[in-house]
C-alpha positions in Angstrom: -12.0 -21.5 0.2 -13.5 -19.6 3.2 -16.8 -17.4 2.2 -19.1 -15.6 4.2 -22.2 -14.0 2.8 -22.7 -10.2 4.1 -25.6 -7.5 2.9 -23.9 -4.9 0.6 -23.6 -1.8 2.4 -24.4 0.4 -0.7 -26.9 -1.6 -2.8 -29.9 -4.2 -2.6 -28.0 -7.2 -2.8 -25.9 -10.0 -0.6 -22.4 -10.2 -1.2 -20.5 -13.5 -1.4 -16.8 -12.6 -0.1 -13.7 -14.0 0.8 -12.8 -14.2 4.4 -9.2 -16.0 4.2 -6.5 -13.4 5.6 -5.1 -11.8 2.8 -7.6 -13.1 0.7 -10.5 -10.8 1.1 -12.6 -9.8 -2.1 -16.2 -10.2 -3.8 -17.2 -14.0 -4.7 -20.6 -13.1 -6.4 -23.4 -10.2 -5.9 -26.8 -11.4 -5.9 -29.1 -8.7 -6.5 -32.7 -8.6 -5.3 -35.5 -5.9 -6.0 -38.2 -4.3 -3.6 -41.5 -3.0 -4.5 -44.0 -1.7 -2.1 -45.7 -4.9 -1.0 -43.7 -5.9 2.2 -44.9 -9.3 2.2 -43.0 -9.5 -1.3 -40.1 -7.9 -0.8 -39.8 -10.9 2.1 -39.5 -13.2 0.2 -37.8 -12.0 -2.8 -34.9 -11.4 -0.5 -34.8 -14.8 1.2 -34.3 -16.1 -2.0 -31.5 -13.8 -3.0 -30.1 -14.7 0.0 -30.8 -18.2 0.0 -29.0 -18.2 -3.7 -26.0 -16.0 -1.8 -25.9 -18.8 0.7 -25.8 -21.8 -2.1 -23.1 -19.9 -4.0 -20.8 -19.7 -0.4 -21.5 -23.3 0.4 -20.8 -24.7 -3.4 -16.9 -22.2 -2.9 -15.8 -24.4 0.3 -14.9 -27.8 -2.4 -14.6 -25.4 -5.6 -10.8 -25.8 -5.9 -10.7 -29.1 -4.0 -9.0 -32.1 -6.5 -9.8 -35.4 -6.4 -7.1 -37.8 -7.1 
């Protein structure tokens, strides 16, 4: 399964989609909060996005059978 991890256009959070053709819809949201010290915010959305990436990594052998 093809994934690509994109910032929602609407809210504060990365989107894990589906990029196959044909194929295209919402994996997982991963929300994140900001507050008003920047240096914060920083990092609580590396992390969001850093879960986001995780979650698009772990798709590429989620329906993959071993035999």
């Amino acid at each position: 399964m093809k994934t690509k991890v994109v910032h929602s256009q609407s809210k504060l959070a990365w989107n894990v989609i589906r990029t196959e053709w044909g194929l295209k819809y919402k994996i997982a949201r991963v929300p994140y909060e900001q507050c008003d010290d920047e240096a914060l915010n920083t990092k609580v959305k590396n992390e969001a996005l850093n879960i986001a990436i995780h979650i698009s990594e772990s798709m590429k052998t989620f329906n993959t059978k071993e035999r």
